[in-house]
C-alpha positions as CSV (number, residue, x, y, z in Angstrom):
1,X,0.0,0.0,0.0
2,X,1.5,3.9,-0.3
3,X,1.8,5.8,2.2
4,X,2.9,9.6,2.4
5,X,5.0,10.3,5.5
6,X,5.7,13.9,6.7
7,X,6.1,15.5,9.6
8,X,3.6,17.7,11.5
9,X,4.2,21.2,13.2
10,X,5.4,19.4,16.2
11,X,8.3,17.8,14.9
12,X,6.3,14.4,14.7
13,X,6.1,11.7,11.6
14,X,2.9,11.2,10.5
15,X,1.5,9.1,8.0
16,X,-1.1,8.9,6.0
17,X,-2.4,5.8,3.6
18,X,-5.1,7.5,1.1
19,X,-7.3,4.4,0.3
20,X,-8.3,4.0,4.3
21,X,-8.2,7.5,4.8
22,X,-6.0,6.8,7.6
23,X,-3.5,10.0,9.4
24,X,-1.9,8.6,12.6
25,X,1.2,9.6,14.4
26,X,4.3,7.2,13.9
27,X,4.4,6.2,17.9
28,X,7.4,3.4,17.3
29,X,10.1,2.4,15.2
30,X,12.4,-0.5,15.0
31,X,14.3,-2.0,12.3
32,X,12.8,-5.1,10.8
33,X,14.1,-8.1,8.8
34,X,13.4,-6.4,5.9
35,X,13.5,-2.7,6.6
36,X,12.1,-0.1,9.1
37,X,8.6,-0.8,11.2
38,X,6.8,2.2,11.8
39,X,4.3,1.6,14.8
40,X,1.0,3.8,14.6
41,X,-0.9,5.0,17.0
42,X,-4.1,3.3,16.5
43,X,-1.9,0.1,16.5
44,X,-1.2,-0.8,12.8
45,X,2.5,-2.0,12.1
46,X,3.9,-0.9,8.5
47,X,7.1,-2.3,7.3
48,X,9.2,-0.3,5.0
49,X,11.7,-1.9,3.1
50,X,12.9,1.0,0.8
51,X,13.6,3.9,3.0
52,X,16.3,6.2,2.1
53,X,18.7,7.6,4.6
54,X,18.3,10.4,5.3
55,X,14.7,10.7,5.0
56,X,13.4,13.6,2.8
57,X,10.0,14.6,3.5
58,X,7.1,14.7,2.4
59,X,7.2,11.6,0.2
60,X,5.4,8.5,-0.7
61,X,6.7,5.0,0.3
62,X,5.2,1.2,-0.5
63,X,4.6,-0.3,2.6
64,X,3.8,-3.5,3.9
65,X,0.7,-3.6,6.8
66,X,1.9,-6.4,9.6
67,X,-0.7,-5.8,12.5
């Protein structure tokens, strides 16, 4: 699924998927067997596998939905 990440006016990432109209706040991250998993706060688990380093945002990713 893509998901646009960008941070808010308080320094937070958000992200937002368009087809579930969906804008949480990135709560968690840890690095995953095949990337970065970004922890939401209303629970979901989203693995990226093809972030960049550093991050330019705001930008549209492929993710993966675990939980």
């Amino acid at each position: 699924m893509k998901v646009m990440l960008r941070m808010n006016d308080a320094g937070n990432l958000i992200a937002y998927v368009a087809k579930k109209d969906l804008e949480e706040e990135v709560v968690k991250q840890t690095a995953g067997d095949d990337g970065m998993i970004f922890t939401l706060a209303n629970g979901w688990e989203l693995e990226f596998s093809n972030l960049p380093e550093p991050l330019k945002l705001p930008q549209t990713f492929e993710a993966k939905r675990l939980a």
